[in-house]
C-alpha positions in Angstrom: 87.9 83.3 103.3 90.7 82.0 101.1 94.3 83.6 101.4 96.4 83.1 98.7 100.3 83.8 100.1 103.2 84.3 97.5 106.6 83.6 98.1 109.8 83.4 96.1 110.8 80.1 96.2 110.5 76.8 97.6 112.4 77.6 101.0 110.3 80.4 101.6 107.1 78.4 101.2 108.5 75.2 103.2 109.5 77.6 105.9 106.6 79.7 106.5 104.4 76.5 106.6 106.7 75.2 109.2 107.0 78.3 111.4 103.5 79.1 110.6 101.3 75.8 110.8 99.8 76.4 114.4 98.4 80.0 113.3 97.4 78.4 110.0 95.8 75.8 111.6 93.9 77.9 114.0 92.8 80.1 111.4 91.2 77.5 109.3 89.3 76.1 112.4 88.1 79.9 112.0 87.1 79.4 108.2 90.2 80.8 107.2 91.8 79.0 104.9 96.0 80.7 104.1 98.1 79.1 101.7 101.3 79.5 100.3 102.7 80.0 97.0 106.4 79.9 95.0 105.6 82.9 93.0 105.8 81.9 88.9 108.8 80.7 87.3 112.0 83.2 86.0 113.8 85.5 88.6 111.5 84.2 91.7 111.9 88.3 93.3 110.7 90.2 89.8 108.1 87.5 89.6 106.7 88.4 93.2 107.2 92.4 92.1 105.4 92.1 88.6 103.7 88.8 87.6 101.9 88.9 91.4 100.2 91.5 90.9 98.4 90.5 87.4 97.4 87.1 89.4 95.9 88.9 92.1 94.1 91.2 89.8 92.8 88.1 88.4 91.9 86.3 91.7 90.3 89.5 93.4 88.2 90.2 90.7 86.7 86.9 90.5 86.2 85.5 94.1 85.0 88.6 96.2 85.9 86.3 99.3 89.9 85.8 98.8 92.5 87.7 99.6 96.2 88.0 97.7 99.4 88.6 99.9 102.9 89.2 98.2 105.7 88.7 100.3 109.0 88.9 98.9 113.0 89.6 99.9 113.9 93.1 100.4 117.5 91.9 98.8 118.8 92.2 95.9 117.9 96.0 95.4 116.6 97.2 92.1 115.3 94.2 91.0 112.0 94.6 89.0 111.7 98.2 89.7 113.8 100.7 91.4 113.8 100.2 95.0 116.2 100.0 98.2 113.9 100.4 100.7 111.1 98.2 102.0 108.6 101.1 101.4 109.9 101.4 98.2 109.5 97.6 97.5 106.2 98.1 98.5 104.8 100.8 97.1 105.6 99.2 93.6 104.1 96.4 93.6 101.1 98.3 95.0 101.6 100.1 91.7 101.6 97.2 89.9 98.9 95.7 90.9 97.1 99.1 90.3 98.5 99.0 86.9 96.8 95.0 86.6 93.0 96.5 88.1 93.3 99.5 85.6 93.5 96.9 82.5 90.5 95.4 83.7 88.9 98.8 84.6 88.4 97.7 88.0 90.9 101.3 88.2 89.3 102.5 91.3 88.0 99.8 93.5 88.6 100.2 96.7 86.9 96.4 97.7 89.5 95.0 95.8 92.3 97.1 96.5 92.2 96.6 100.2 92.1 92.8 99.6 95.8 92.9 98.3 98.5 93.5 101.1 102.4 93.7 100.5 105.0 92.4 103.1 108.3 91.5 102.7 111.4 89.7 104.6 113.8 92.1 105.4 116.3 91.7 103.6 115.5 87.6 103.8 113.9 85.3 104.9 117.0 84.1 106.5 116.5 87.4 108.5 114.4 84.6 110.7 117.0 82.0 111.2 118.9 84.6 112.9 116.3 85.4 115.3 115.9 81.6 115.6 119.3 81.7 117.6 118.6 78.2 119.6 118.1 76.1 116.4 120.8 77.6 114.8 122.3 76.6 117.4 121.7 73.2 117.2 121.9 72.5 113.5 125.8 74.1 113.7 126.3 72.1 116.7 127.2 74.6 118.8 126.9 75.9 122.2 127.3 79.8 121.1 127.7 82.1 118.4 129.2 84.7 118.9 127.0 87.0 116.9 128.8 89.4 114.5 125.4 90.3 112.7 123.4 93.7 113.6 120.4 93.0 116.5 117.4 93.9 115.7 118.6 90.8 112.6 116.1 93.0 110.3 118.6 95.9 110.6 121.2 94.2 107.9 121.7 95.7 104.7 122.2 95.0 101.1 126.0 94.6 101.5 125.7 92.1 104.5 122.1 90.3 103.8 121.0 87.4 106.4 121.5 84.4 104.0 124.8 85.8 103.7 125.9 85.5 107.1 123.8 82.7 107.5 126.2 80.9 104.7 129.4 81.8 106.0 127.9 80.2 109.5 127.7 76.9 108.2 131.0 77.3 106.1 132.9 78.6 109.3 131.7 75.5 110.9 132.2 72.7 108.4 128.9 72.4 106.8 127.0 73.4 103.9 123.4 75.5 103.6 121.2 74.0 102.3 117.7 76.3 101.9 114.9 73.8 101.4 116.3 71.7 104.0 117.5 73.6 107.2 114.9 76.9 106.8 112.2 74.3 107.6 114.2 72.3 110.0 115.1 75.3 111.7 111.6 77.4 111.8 109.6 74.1 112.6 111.1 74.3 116.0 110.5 78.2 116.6 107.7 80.1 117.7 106.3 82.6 115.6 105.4 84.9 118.6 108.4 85.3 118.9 110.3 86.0 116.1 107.3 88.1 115.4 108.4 90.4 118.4 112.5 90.0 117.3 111.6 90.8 113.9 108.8 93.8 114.0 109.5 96.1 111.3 107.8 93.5 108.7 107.7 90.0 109.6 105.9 90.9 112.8 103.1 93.4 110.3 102.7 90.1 108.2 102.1 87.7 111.2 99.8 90.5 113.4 97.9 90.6 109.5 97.6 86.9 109.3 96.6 87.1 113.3 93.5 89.8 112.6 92.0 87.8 109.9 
């Protein structure tokens, strides 16, 4: 089986191939092969929300043994479609990629539908770099922090995001984010177990999916 994993962007993809490499190394011993994906080119959120979908109509159709997974920021709201919640982010992509099947009447196939899932990082994937409090840690150079941010981290919101706060923690200590380098950095040395169980309401769904495979 082949599963096809879209991200945003370039951190996303570094990251979860970081954090996730003993899982996705376990799974292709298993004849499961996951990869990941920066989703197509433009705003990198409406990409995931509507161009997604038409690829995964596209895949599905034509290889029977693959499976499609869009996972994309909760943050910014709106974007692509209305939405605020994750639900909401979800069920329109679902839509979406109902609308794709219906072009190629495929309207109704439940084979395919159930081969395309919907996560997302809530409101971030910086969300994880939160939970990831001992690496944090160590890339501030730091001994505590002093959280300010809401526990469970995937209880932010769309005023306070994680990347946010995850900014102003390397600003209030004299250094600079920098996405593509410190997600990976930081996730390599983290569990996915976890920040599985500190981040449940949808990072803990996608890894439990990619775990069931």
């Amino acid at each position: 089986m082949k599963v096809f994993v879209y991200v945003e962007g370039p951190s996303d993809k570094l990251g979860m191939e970081a954090l996730l490499q003993p899982l996705i190394q376990k799974k292709g011993q298993a004849g499961v092969a996951i990869r990941f994906f920066e989703s197509p080119k433009g705003d990198r959120k409406v990409s995931v929300l509507t161009k997604v979908p038409v690829r995964a109509a596209n895949i599905l159709l034509n290889d029977p043994h693959s499976m499609v997974v869009a996972l994309p920021d909760l943050y910014p709201r709106n974007k692509g479609f209305p939405h605020e919640t994750a639900d909401e982010l979800v069920d329109g992509v679902v839509e979406n990629f109902r609308r794709a099947l219906r072009t190629k009447g495929a309207r109704d196939d439940s084979r395919v539908l159930n081969r395309f899932r919907v996560f997302c990082f809530k409101y971030d994937l910086e969300a994880l770099l939160l939970a990831s409090e001992d690496g944090l840690r160590r890339q501030l150079g730091v001994t505590s922090l002093n959280p300010q941010w809401r526990l469970p981290v995937e209880d932010q919101d769309h005023g306070h995001p994680p990347k946010r706060i995850v900014d102003d923690l390397f600003t209030k200590h004299g250094k600079h984010y920098i996405a593509t380098l410190h997600v990976p950095l930081i996730l390599r040395a983290s569990h996915y177990q976890d920040l599985a169980k500190r981040c449940p309401q949808w990072f803990g769904r996608f890894v439990t999916f990619l775990a069931n495979l």
